[in-house]
DOVEX-966232 format. One record per residue (C-alpha): residue in three letters; x, y, z; residue number from 1. Coordinates in steps of 0.2 Angstrom, whole numbers, plus 5000, padded with zeros to 4 digits. Layout:
{Ala,{X,Y,Z},NUM},
...
// end
This chain:
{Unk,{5619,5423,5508},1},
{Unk,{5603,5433,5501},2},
{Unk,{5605,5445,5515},3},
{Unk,{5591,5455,5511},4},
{Unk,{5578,5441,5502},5},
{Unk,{5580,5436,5518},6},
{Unk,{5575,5452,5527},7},
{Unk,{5561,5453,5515},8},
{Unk,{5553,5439,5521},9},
{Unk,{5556,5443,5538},10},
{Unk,{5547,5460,5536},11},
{Unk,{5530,5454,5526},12},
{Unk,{5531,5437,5539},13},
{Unk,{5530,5453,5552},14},
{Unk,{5516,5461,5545},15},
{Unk,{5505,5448,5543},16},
{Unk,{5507,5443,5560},17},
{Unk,{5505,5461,5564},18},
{Unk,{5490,5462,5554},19},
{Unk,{5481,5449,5562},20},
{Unk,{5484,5456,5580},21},
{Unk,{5478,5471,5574},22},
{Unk,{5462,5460,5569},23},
{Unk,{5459,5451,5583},24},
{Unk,{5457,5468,5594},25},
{Unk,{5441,5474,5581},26},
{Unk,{5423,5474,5584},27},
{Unk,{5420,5464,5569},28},
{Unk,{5433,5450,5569},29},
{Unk,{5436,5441,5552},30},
{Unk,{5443,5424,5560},31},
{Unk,{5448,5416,5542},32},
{Unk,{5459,5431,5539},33},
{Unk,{5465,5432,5556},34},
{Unk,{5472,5411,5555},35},
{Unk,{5478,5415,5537},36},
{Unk,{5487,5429,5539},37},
{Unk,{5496,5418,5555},38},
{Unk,{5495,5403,5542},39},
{Unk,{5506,5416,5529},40},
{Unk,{5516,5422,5544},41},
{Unk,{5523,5403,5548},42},
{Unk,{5527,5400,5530},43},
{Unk,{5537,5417,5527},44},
{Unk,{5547,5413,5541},45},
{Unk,{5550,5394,5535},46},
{Unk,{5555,5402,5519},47},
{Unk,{5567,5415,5526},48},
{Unk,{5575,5402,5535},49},
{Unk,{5578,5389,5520},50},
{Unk,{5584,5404,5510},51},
{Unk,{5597,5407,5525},52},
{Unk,{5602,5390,5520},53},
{Unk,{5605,5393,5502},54},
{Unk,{5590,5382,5500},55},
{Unk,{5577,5387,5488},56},
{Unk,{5560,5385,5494},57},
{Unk,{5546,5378,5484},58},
{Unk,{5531,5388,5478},59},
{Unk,{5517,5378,5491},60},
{Unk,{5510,5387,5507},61},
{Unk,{5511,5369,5514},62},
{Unk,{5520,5372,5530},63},
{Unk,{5522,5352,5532},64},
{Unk,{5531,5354,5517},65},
{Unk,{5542,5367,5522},66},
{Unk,{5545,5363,5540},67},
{Unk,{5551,5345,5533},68},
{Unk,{5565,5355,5521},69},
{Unk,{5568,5363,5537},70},
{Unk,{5569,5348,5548},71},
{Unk,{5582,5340,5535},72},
{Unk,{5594,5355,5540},73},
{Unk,{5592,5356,5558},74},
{Unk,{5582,5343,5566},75},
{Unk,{5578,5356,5583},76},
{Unk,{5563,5359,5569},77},
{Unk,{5553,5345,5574},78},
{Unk,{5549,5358,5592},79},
{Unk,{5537,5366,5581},80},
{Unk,{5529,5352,5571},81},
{Unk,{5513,5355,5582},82},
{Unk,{5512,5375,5579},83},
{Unk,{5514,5371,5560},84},
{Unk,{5501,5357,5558},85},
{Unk,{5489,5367,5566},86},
{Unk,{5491,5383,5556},87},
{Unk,{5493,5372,5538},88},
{Unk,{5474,5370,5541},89},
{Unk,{5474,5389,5537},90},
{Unk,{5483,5389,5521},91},
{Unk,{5475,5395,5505},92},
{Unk,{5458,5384,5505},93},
{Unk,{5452,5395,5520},94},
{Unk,{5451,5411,5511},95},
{Unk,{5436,5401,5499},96},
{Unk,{5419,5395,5503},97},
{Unk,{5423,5383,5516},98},
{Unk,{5415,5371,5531},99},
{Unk,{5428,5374,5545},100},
{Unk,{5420,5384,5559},101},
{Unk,{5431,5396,5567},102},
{Unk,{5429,5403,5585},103},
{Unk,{5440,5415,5594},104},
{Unk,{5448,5403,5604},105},
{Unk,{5455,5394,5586},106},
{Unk,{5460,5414,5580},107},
{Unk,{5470,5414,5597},108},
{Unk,{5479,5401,5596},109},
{Unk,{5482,5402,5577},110},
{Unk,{5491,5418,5583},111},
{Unk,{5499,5411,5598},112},
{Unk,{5508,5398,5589},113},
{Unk,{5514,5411,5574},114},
{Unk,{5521,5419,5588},115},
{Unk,{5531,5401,5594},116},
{Unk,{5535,5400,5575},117},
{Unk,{5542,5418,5575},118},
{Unk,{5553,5416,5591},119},
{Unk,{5559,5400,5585},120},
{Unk,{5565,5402,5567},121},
{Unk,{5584,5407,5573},122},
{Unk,{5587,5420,5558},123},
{Unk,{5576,5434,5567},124},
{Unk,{5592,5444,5571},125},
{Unk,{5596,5446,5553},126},
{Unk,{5580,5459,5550},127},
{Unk,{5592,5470,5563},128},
{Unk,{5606,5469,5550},129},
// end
Protein backbone atom coordinates (compact mmCIF):
# COMPACT_ATOMS: atom_id res chain seq x y z
CA UNK A 1 0.00 0.00 0.00
CA UNK A 2 1.15 3.72 -0.98
CA UNK A 3 0.80 4.92 2.48
CA UNK A 4 1.76 8.27 1.89
CA UNK A 5 0.30 8.95 -2.07
CA UNK A 6 -2.38 8.18 -0.23
CA UNK A 7 -1.99 10.76 2.54
CA UNK A 8 -1.11 13.14 -0.23
CA UNK A 9 -4.31 13.13 -1.63
CA UNK A 10 -5.95 13.22 1.48
CA UNK A 11 -4.06 16.44 2.51
CA UNK A 12 -4.60 18.65 -0.81
CA UNK A 13 -8.48 16.83 -0.93
CA UNK A 14 -8.51 18.89 2.65
CA UNK A 15 -7.37 22.00 1.48
CA UNK A 16 -9.41 22.48 -1.16
CA UNK A 17 -12.35 21.78 0.97
CA UNK A 18 -10.72 24.16 3.36
CA UNK A 19 -10.29 26.66 0.72
CA UNK A 20 -13.65 26.89 -0.25
CA UNK A 21 -15.12 27.38 3.32
CA UNK A 22 -12.71 29.82 3.69
CA UNK A 23 -14.42 31.48 0.45
CA UNK A 24 -17.63 31.10 1.27
CA UNK A 25 -17.21 33.39 4.58
CA UNK A 26 -15.74 36.52 2.09
CA UNK A 27 -17.49 39.61 1.18
CA UNK A 28 -16.82 39.05 -2.35
CA UNK A 29 -17.73 35.40 -2.93
CA UNK A 30 -16.22 33.75 -6.24
CA UNK A 31 -19.13 30.85 -6.43
CA UNK A 32 -17.37 28.84 -9.49
CA UNK A 33 -14.13 28.46 -7.40
CA UNK A 34 -16.09 27.78 -4.40
CA UNK A 35 -18.13 24.42 -6.35
CA UNK A 36 -14.71 23.64 -7.94
CA UNK A 37 -12.50 23.49 -5.32
CA UNK A 38 -15.44 21.00 -3.61
CA UNK A 39 -15.72 19.43 -7.29
CA UNK A 40 -11.54 18.85 -6.67
CA UNK A 41 -12.22 17.91 -3.07
CA UNK A 42 -14.70 14.75 -4.10
CA UNK A 43 -12.18 13.63 -6.73
CA UNK A 44 -8.97 13.72 -4.45
CA UNK A 45 -10.77 11.68 -1.98
CA UNK A 46 -12.05 9.20 -4.91
CA UNK A 47 -8.63 9.00 -5.89
CA UNK A 48 -7.20 8.25 -2.40
CA UNK A 49 -9.36 5.72 -1.99
CA UNK A 50 -8.79 3.73 -5.45
CA UNK A 51 -5.02 4.12 -4.62
CA UNK A 52 -5.99 2.45 -1.07
CA UNK A 53 -7.08 -0.29 -3.25
CA UNK A 54 -4.08 -0.77 -5.34
CA UNK A 55 -6.09 0.69 -8.16
CA UNK A 56 -4.56 3.20 -10.28
CA UNK A 57 -6.94 6.00 -10.89
CA UNK A 58 -7.37 7.58 -14.30
CA UNK A 59 -6.24 11.09 -15.28
CA UNK A 60 -10.25 12.50 -15.69
CA UNK A 61 -11.85 14.94 -12.91
CA UNK A 62 -15.11 12.95 -13.93
CA UNK A 63 -16.34 11.85 -10.41
CA UNK A 64 -19.06 9.47 -12.43
CA UNK A 65 -16.15 8.00 -13.62
CA UNK A 66 -14.33 7.54 -10.47
CA UNK A 67 -17.19 6.76 -8.15
CA UNK A 68 -18.06 3.80 -10.77
CA UNK A 69 -14.29 2.35 -10.16
CA UNK A 70 -15.14 2.87 -6.80
CA UNK A 71 -18.48 1.17 -6.78
CA UNK A 72 -16.82 -2.05 -8.58
CA UNK A 73 -14.80 -2.36 -5.23
CA UNK A 74 -17.31 -1.66 -2.68
CA UNK A 75 -20.69 -1.23 -3.77
CA UNK A 76 -21.74 0.99 -0.03
CA UNK A 77 -20.50 3.63 -3.00
CA UNK A 78 -23.66 4.04 -4.66
CA UNK A 79 -24.66 6.30 -0.98
CA UNK A 80 -23.07 8.97 -2.53
CA UNK A 81 -23.99 8.82 -6.16
CA UNK A 82 -26.15 11.99 -5.53
CA UNK A 83 -23.24 14.13 -3.80
CA UNK A 84 -21.03 13.03 -6.82
CA UNK A 85 -23.42 13.92 -9.80
CA UNK A 86 -23.97 17.11 -8.46
CA UNK A 87 -20.54 18.16 -7.84
CA UNK A 88 -19.28 16.53 -11.49
CA UNK A 89 -21.21 19.55 -12.79
CA UNK A 90 -18.30 21.62 -11.31
CA UNK A 91 -15.43 19.78 -12.74
CA UNK A 92 -13.04 21.61 -15.08
CA UNK A 93 -15.55 23.26 -17.69
CA UNK A 94 -16.62 25.69 -14.71
CA UNK A 95 -13.49 27.41 -14.27
CA UNK A 96 -13.98 28.83 -18.44
CA UNK A 97 -16.51 31.12 -19.83
CA UNK A 98 -19.56 29.35 -19.15
CA UNK A 99 -23.71 29.66 -18.92
CA UNK A 100 -24.32 28.05 -15.52
CA UNK A 101 -25.60 30.41 -12.97
CA UNK A 102 -24.47 30.02 -9.47
CA UNK A 103 -26.15 31.25 -6.29
CA UNK A 104 -25.16 30.71 -2.68
CA UNK A 105 -27.54 28.25 -2.00
CA UNK A 106 -25.64 25.95 -5.12
CA UNK A 107 -21.95 26.96 -3.43
CA UNK A 108 -23.68 25.56 -0.04
CA UNK A 109 -24.55 22.71 -0.93
CA UNK A 110 -21.54 22.00 -3.28
CA UNK A 111 -19.78 22.19 0.05
CA UNK A 112 -22.23 20.36 2.01
CA UNK A 113 -22.05 17.32 -0.13
CA UNK A 114 -17.83 17.47 -0.12
CA UNK A 115 -18.27 17.17 3.17
CA UNK A 116 -20.76 13.89 2.88
CA UNK A 117 -17.99 12.73 0.40
CA UNK A 118 -15.22 13.58 2.97
CA UNK A 119 -16.85 11.54 5.96
CA UNK A 120 -17.62 8.76 3.68
CA UNK A 121 -14.55 7.72 1.84
CA UNK A 122 -13.51 5.08 4.85
CA UNK A 123 -9.50 5.77 4.25
CA UNK A 124 -9.79 9.29 6.31
CA UNK A 125 -8.01 7.61 9.28
CA UNK A 126 -4.93 6.94 7.23
CA UNK A 127 -3.95 10.93 7.17
CA UNK A 128 -3.46 10.26 11.11
CA UNK A 129 -0.90 7.60 10.30
Amino acid sequence: MRIDEIKEWIYLAENDLYSAKILINQVRKPFEVICYLCAQSAEKYLKSYLIYNNVIPPKTHNLISLLSLCLEINTDFCKIEKECGYLNNFNNEIRYPHKIELQEVDVNLAIKYAEIIQAFVPINAIRLL
